[in-house]
C-alpha positions in Angstrom: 0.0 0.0 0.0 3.2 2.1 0.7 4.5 1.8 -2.4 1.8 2.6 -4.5 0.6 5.5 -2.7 4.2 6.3 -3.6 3.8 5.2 -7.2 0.7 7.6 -7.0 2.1 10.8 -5.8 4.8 10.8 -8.6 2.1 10.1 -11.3 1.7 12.9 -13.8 -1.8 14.1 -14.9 -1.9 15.1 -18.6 -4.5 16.6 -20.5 -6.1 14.1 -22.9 -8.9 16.3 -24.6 -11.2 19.6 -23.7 -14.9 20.2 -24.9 -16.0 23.4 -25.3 -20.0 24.7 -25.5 -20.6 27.8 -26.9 -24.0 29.3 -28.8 -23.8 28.9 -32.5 -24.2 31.8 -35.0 -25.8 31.2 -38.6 -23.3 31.3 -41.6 -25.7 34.0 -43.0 -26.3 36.2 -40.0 -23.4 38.8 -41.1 -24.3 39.2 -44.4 -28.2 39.7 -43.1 -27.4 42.4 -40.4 -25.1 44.3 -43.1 -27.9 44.2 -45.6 -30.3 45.6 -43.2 -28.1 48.1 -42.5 -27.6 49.4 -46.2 -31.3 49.5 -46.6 -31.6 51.9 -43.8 -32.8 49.3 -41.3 -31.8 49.7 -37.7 -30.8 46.0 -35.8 -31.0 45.1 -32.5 -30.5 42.4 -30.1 -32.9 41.5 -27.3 -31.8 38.0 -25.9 -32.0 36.0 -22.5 -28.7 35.3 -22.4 -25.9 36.8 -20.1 -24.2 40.1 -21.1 -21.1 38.1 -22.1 -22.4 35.7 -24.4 -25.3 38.1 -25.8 -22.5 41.2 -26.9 -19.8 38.3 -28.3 -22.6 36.8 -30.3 -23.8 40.3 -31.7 -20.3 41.1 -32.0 -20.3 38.3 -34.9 -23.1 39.2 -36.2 -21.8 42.4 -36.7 -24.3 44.5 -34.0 -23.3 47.5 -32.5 -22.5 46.9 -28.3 -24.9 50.0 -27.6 -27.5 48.2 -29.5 -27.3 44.8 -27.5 -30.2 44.0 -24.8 -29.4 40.9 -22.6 -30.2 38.8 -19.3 -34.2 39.6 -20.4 -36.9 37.9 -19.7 -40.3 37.8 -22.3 -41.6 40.2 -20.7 -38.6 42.5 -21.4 -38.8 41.7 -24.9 -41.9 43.2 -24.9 -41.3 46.3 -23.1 -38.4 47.1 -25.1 -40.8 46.3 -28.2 -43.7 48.4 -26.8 -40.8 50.9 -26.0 -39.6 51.4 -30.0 -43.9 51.8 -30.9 -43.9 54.8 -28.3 -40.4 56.5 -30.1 -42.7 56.2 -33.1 -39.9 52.9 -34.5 -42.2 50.3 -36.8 -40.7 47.0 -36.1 -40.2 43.7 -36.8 -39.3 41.3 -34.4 -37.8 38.2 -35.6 -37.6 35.1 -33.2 -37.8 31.0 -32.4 -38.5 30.5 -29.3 -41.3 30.3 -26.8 -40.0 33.2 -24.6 -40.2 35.0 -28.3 -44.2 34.8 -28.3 -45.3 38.2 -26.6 -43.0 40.2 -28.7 -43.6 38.8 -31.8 -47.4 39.7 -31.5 -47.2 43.3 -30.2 -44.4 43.9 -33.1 -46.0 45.6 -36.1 -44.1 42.2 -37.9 -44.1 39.1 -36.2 -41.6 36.8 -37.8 -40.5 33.2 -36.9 -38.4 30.9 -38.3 -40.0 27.7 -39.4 -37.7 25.4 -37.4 -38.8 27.2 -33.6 -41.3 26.3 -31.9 -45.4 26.7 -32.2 -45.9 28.9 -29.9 -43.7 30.9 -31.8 -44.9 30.1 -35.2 -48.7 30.7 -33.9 -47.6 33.7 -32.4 -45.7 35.3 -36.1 -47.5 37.1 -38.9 -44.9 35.8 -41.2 -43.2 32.4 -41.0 -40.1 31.2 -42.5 -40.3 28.2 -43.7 -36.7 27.6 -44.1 -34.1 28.0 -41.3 -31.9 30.5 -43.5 -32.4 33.9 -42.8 -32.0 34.4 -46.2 -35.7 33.8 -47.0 -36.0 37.4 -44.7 -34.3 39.6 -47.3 -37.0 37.8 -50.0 -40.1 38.2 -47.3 -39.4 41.9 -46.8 -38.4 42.6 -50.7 -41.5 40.8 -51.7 -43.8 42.6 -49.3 -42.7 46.0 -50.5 -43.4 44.6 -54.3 -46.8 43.1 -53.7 -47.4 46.2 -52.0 -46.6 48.7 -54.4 -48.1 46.1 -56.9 -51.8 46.4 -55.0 -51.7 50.6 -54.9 -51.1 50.8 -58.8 -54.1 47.9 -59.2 -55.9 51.1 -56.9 -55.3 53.8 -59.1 -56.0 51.7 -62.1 -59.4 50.7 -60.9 -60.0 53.9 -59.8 -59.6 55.5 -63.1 -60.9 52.7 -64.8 -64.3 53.4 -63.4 -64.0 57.2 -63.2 -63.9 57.1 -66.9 -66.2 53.8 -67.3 -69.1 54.8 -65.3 -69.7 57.9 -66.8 -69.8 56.2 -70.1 -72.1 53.6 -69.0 -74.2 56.0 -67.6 -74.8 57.8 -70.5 -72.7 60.9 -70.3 -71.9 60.8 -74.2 -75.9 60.9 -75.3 -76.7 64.3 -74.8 -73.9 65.8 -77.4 -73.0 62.7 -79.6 -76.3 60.5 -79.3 -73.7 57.2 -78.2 -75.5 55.2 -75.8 -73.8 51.8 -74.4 -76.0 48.7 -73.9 -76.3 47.3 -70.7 -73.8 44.2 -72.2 -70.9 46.8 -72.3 -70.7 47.6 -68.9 -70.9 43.8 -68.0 -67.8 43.5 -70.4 -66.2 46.6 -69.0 -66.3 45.0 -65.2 -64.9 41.8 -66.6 -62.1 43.4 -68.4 -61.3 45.3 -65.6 -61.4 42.6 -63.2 -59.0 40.5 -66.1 -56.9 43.8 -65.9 -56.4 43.5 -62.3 -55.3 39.7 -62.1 -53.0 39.8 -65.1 -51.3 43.4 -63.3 -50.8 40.6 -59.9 -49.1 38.3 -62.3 -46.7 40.2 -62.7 -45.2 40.0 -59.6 -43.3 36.5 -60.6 
């Protein structure tokens, strides 16, 4: 027993491996936050994590310190949502998670990733489908599109029938003697309507 406590005391520990756990960060998240940024877009971080790991995870990312929020609990998330609305900031609030939920439905955009979980997803107005945040550039681009897409289909239907129902009317019978039958305004609506569709095509 002597000799191998001994034995024991003159035995050298070495170091035969190390694991190390740290939070992942999406290939894509750089590129994201500096295309956000060109388009005028202001990013910020609201996470539950410790200060540490929140600010050397934005610091990846490629998020200013000053805009990093951390150690927060849901209901923080949605103060510091409910905060930006009272500066007068529309937002969109991007998330995965179930402590995620309240601020992505007081955000004016309520985005989830399709990979997080339901809450989350029941919670979003938009959800990606894919786990890329790519598919974030193309949900905001496509919105803007469809939008500007649906306000010229307004001002097309609104002329459209300024100058239609007048002529259908009868406006033209007093100094030319034209009258329209009844068949040409039913014509007019379905062109208009035919109008309307084949403008939303466009969008592919």
């Amino acid at each position: 027993d002597e000799r191998r406590s001994k034995d024991a005391s003159h035995t050298q520990l070495r170091l035969a491996g190390m694991i190390a756990v740290s939070d992942s960060l999406k290939p894509e998240a750089a590129a994201i936050v500096l295309q956000l940024r060109r388009s005028g877009k202001q990013d910020w971080m609201v996470s539950g994590d410790n200060e540490r790991t929140a600010r050397y995870i934005a610091a990846k990312a490629g998020i200013a310190p000053e805009c990093v929020i951390a150690g927060v609990k849901p209901e923080g998330k949605l103060s510091h949502v409910q905060a930006m609305h009272d500066r007068g900031i529309r937002t969109a609030f991007i998330g995965d998670g179930v402590n995620d939920a309240p601020a992505l439905t007081a955000a004016h955009v309520g985005i989830a990733v399709g990979s997080g979980t339901d809450v989350a997803i029941e919670s979003a107005d938009i959800v990606l489908m894919k786990s890329t945040l790519h598919d974030l550039l193309v949900a905001l681009g496509l919105s803007r599109v469809v939008m500007r897409r649906i306000r010229i289909n307004f001002c097309w239907a609104f002329v459209y029938n300024l100058v239609g129902i007048p002529l259908a009317a009868g406006i033209l019978y007093p100094f030319l003697f034209i009258q329209f039958p009844p068949m040409f305004a039913g014509a007019a609506m379905t062109l208009s309507s035919v109008s309307v569709v084949c403008s939303s095509l466009l969008l592919r």
